[in-house]
C-alpha positions, 0 to 999 in steps of 0.5 A: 389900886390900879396903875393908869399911864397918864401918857396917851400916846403909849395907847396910839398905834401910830405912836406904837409904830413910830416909836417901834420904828425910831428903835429900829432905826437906832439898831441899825445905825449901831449895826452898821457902826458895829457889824458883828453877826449878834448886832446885825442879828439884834437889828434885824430883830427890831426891824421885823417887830417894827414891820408888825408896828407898822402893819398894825397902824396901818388901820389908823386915820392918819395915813401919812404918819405910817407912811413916813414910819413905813418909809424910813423902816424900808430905809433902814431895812436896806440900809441892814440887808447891805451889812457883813459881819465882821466876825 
């Protein structure tokens, strides 16, 4: 019997990007609590597949979500280009 995900929302591009960019976000703010060179690598890793994400959205209707998603991605991608590693 096939499995269907009952949540639209995994199948939204805008979701996809925004989520992807939420993730991103999260290992950012973890790098910066804890700039060791394998965080800072794991968050710039989040960061490059929530570009693609992003990028991906970009066909949608809604262009003010992936603008916002589009935003705080280049925040946070700022915010890690500014990280040191400790080690």
């Amino acid at each position: 019997m096939a499995r269907y995900d009952s949540s639209l929302q995994s199948q939204n591009p805008i979701s996809q990007a925004q989520n992807s960019v939420e993730t991103a976000h999260n290992a950012v703010t973890q790098a910066q609590s804890h700039p060791s060179g394998q965080m800072i690598n794991q968050a710039g890793r989040a960061v490059q597949r929530a570009e693609l994400a992003v990028e991906q959205a970009y066909d949608s209707d809604n262009k003010e979500a992936v603008r916002q998603a589009d935003e705080q991605l280049a925040a946070d991608e700022a915010a890690l280009n500014s990280l040191k590693p400790t080690e």
